[in-house]
N, C-alpha and C positions, 0 to 999 in steps of 0.2 A: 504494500500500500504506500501511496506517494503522501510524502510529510509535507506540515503546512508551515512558514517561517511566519512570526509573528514581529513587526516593529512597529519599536515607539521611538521616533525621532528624537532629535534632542530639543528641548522644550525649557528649561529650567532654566533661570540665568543665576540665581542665587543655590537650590539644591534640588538632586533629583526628587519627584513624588511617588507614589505607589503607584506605576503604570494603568491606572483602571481601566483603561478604553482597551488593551490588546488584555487585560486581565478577563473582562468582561466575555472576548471570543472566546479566548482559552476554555471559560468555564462552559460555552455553548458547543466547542468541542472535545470536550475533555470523554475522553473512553470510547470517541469514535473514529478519533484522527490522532496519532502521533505528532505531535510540534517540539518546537522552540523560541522561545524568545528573545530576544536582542534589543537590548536599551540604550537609543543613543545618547542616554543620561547619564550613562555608567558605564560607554568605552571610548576609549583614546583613539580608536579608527573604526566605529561600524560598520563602514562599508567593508573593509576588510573582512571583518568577522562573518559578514553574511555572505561575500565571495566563498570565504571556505567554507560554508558549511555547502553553496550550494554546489562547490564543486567535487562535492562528496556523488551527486547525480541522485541523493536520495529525495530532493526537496521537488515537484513541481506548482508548488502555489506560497505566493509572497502576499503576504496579507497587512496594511501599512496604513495606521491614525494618523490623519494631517487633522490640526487645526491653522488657523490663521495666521503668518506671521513665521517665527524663529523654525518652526516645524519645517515649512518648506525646505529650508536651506540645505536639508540631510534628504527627507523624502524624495525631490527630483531629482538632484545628480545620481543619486544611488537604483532609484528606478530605472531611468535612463539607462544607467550601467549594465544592471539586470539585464535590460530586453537585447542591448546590446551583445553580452556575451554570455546572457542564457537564455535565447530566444522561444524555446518552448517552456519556460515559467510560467505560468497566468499571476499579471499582477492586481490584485485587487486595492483599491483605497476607500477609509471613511470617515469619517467626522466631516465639522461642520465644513470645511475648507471647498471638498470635490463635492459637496450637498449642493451650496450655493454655488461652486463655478463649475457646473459638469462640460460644458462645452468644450471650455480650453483645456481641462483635465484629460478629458477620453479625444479629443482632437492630437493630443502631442504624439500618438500611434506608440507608445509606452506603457498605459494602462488601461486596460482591459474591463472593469467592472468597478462601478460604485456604489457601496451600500450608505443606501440612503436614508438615514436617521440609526434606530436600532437594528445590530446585526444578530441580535440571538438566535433568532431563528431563519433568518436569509442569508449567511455566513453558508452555515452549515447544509442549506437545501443547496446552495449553489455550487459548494465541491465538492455535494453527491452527484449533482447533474452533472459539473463535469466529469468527476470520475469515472461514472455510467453510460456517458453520452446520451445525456435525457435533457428533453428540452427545460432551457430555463426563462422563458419569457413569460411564465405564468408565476415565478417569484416573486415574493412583495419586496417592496422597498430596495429595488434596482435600478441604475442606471447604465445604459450603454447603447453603443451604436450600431446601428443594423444598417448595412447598403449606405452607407452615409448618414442616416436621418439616427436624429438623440431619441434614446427609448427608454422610458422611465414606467415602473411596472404601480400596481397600485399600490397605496401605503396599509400599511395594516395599523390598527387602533394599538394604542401605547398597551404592552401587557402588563399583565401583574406581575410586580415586579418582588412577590413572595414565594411564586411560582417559578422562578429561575434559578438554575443551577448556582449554589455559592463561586462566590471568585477561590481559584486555587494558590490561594497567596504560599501552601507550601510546596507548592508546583513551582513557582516564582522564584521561593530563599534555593531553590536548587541551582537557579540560574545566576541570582545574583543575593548574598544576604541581606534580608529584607529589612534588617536592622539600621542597615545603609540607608534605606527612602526616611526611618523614622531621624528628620532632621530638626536643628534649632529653629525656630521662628519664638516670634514674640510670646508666642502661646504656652510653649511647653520646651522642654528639649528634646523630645522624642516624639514629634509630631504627627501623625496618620492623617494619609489624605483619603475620604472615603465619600461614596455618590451613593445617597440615602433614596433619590428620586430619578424621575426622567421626565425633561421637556416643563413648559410651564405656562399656565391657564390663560397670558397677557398677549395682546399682541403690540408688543413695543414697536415703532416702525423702525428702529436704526439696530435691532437686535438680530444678531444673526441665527438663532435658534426659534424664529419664527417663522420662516419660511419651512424648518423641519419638521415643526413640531404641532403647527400652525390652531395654539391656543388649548395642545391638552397639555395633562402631565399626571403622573400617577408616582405614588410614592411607595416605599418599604412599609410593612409594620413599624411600629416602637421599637416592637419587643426583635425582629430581626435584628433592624440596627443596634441595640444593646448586643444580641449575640454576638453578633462581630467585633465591635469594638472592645466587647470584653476579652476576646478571643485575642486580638490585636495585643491588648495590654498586659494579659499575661502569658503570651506568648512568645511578644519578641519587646517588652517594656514601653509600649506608647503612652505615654502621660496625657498627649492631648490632642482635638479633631480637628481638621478643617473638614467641613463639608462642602464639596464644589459642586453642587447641585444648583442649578439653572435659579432654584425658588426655594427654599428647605421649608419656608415657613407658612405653606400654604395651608395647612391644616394645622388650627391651633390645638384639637386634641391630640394629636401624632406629637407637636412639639412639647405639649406639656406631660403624655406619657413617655417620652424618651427623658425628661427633664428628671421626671419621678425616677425611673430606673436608674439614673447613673449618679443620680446624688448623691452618693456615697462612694464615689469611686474615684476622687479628687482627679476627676479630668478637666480641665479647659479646653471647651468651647468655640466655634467660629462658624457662621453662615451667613449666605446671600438671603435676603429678602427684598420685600417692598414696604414702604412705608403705610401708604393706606391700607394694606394687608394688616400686618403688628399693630398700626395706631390703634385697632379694634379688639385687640386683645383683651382681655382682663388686668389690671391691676398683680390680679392674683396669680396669674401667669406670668405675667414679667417678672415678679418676684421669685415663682419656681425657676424658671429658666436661665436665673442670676445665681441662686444657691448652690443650681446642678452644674455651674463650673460656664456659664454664657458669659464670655467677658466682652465681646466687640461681635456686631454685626454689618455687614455692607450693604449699604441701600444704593439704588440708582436715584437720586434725587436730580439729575440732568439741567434744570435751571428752576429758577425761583419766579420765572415769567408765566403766566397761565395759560397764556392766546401760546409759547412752544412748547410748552407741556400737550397741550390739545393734539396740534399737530404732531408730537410725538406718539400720539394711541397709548399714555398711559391709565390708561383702563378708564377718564375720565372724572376720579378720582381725585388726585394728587392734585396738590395747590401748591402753590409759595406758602402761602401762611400756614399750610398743614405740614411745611416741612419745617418748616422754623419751631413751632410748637412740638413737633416730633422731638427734636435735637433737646427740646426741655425737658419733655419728659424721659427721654433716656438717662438723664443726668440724675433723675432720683434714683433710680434704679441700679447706678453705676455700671452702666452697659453702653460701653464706647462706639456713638455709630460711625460707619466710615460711608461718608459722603461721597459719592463721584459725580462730576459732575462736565458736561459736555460743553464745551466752548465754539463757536464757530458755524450754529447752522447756517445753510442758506437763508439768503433774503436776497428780496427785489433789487436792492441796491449797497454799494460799500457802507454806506452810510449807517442803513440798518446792521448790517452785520457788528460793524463793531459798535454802534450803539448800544447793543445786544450783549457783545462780550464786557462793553464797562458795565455794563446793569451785572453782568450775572459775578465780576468779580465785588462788586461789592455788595453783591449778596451773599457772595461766601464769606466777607469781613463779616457780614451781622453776624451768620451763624456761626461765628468763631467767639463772638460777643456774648452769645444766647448761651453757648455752650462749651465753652473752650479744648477740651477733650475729644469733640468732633476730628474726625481724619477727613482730609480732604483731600482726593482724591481728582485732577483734571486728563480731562481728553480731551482733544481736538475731533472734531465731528469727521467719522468715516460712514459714509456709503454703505447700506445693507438692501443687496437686489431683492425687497419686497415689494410684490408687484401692488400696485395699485394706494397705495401709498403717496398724501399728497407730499409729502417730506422728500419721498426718492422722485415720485414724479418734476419736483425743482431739479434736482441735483440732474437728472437727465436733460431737461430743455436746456443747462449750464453749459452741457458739451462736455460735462464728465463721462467717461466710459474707464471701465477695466478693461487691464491686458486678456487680449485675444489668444496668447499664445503661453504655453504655461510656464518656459525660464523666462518670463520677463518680471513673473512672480517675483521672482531672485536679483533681479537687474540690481543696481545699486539704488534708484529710484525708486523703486517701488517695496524693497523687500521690509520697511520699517511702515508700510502703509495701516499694517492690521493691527500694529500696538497702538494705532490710533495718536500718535506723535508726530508722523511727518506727513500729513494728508495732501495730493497731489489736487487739491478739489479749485476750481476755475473761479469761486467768488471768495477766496483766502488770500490776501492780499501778504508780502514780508512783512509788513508794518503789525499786522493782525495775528500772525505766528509769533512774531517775537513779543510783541506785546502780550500772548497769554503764557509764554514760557518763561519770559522774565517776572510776571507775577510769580507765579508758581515757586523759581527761584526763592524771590523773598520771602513768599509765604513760607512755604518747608524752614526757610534761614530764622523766620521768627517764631514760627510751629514746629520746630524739629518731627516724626512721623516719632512715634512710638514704638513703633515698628521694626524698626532696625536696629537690633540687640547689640550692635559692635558700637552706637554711639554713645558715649563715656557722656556724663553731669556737667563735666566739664567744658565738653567739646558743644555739647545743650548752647550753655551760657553765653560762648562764647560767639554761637550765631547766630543767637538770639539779641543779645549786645549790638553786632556790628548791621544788624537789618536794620532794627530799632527806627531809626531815621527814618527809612525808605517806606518802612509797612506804615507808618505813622500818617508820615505825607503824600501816601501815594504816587512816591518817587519810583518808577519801577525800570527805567533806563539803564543798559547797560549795567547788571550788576556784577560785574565781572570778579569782584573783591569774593561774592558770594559762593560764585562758581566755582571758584579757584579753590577755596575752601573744601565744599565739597568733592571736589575732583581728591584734595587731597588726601581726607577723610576718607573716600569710597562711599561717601554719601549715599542711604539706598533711600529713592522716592516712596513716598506711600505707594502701594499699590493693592488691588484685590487680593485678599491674603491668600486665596486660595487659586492665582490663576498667576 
């Protein structure tokens, strides 16, 4: 029987994670397909390593998670390579990356198939077809090219995700000691990255998990995710969680019977949510979910403007003033929220846009005011091909387009587009980049993140001191003093804890 190679690109810029997304196939072919895995987290040459195995002749299927961004840079050349000098491989890819760009993905004549959203069960129906030679265009959740034309099969509804084979995390420590992913963050020192849910109820327009998922989402039991984590921590010593789940907090009984379970189990804590979501919580629940080890959640609060919150589809909900009173009431609670917040959408005119970006920076001063504990967290507005969308429908009449062709992903140009930093977008003027990255600058200088455990009391004071002026008067010009600083330090910015 022909083995399946399993990669997860290198993705981590501070430390590896618990590969969940190729953990996830493993576990949907675990006792019916032979594999292995290869982390480009945890080798000094991947590609190398996946040369040899597959010049062993035992391997015909390469199975490979892209998301947006740093991923690419390992998944194309190495595929490439692949088809180049093992042209009978079937290369498969998945996550959000080849979801939203199948065109230029299956166009590059490289790979072969993409699963589109969840592969638990379309993984494995597709390397029985091939193995068998049985048709596979009646698979769900495929895409691929037939005679030229893109052919995307039907999606199947989110499963239950109680119902799914466990991840084989001691499948994994055989590959690589799993000890290694449980790294330092703010949280804990031995920190588990774990996905409690799939997909999520909102349709955000700039979210890239909505054209996958397109407003469901289904979660774990409680009582699952306690097995795991407990499993986690006295297994291989994890102290604390991140959950990289699209929404964790969409069910406040789920979240406040996992709170119950693990209160006693001195772990810390972290997930995505949404604000109008938790604002409706209980009292009494915010107070469980602080005692059970909740130290910091991350909300998409996006701006404090109403008329682009609307145009954003957040759920119709979220306000300015409901985000400002949000940031108060986490503050009795002692549960640090981390703000992100999106700078630069389109508008009609230059005018508007950065009129927009000074409104939204000194909305992030109040809520520093209201709350000072707040993380905040900036991105420059990137492009999410969600059809019908009046937010992307601007961005298209701009004369924005993405690369047609799939190394342009990687170009020097474009490969920083998906961290949502260097956005190549036609009403983003120099003057308007630098102006929200030199805020940013001073902010972090006079907010140090909490986040980045190597920064010393010390070194706090000292850039909080030397901002002081700037954050004050709204000096935000050339802070080069600031920079410098942190270039020296290794300054690590706020960012999604778990992304």
């Amino acid at each position: 029987m022909n083995k399946i190679l399993l990669f997860n690109p290198r993705s981590a810029r501070y430390k590896p994670r618990i590969p969940n997304s190729i953990l996830t196939i493993a576990a949907a072919i675990e006792g019916l397909y032979e594999y292995v895995m290869v982390d480009g987290n945890m080798e000094t040459d991947p590609q190398q390593k996946i040369i040899n195995h597959l010049k062993t002749g035992e391997f015909k299927y390469f199975g490979c998670t892209c998301m947006p961004g740093p991923q690419l840079k390992q998944a194309i050349p190495i595929s490439k390579t692949i088809r180049e000098n093992f042209p009978g491989v079937k290369i498969i890819w998945g996550g959000y990356f080849p979801s939203n760009q199948p065109r230029s993905v299956l166009s590059s004549g490289y790979i072969d198939f993409i699963i589109n959203g969840p592969g638990d069960k379309s993984f494995p129906a597709l390397i029985d077809a091939l193995e068998n030679n049985k048709p596979y265009e009646f698979i769900s959740n495929l895409i691929y090219m037939a005679n030229g034309e893109l052919i995307k099969t039907r999606k199947d509804e989110l499963y239950d995700q109680d119902t799914l084979a466990p991840l084989p995390y001691e499948k994994l420590n055989n590959f690589y000691p799993l000890r290694r992913y449980l790294g330092k963050t703010y949280l804990g020192t031995k920190t588990i990255a774990y996905h409690s849910s799939m997909g999520c109820p909102f349709k955000c327009s700039f979210c890239a998990v909505v054209p996958i998922y397109n407003a469901r989402w289904s979660g774990k039991s409680a009582e699952n995710i306690y097995r795991d984590i407990k499993h986690l921590k006295e297994t291989y010593g994890g102290n604390a969680v991140e959950f990289h789940d699209n929404n964790f907090f969409v069910s406040e009984k789920r979240t406040v019977a996992f709170s119950k379970l693990v209160m006693n189990d001195n772990m810390v804590w972290w997930g995505e949510g949404r604000i109008d979501t938790i604002n409706k919580y209980s009292d009494e629940s915010l107070e469980i979910m602080r005692r059970s080890g909740c130290k910091m959640i991350f909300f998409g609060a996006e701006t404090g403007n109403d008329a682009i919150l609307k145009k954003m589809d957040k759920g119709g909900t979220q306000t300015g003033e409901q985000i400002r009173q949000f940031a108060a009431r986490m503050a009795k609670f002692d549960i640090i929220p981390e703000y992100s917040f999106v700078l630069g959408t389109p508008a009609d005119t230059e005018e508007e846009v950065m009129k927009q970006i000074d409104f939204d920076i000194a909305f992030i001063k109040e809520i520093k005011q209201i709350n000072p504990k707040t993380e905040i967290i900036i991105y420059t507005y990137s492009p999410v091909p969600t059809e019908g969308s009046d937010m992307y429908n601007k961005v298209l009449a701009s004369g924005f387009k993405f690369p047609e062709k799939l190394e342009d992903w990687i170009s020097p140009a474009w490969e920083n587009f998906d961290l949502r930093k260097n956005p190549l977008t036609p009403w983003l003027t120099p003057e308007m980049i630098n102006k929200i990255k030199n805020f940013e600058t001073v902010l972090n200088g006079y907010y140090p993140t909490i986040s980045d455990v190597r920064l010393t009391k010390m070194k706090r004071g000292i850039m909080r001191f030397i901002s002081a002026f700037r954050y004050k008067t709204n000096f935000y010009w050339k802070p080069y003093e600031l920079k410098a600083l942190q270039l020296l330090w290794k300054y690590r910015q706020p960012e999604i804890e778990g992304f």
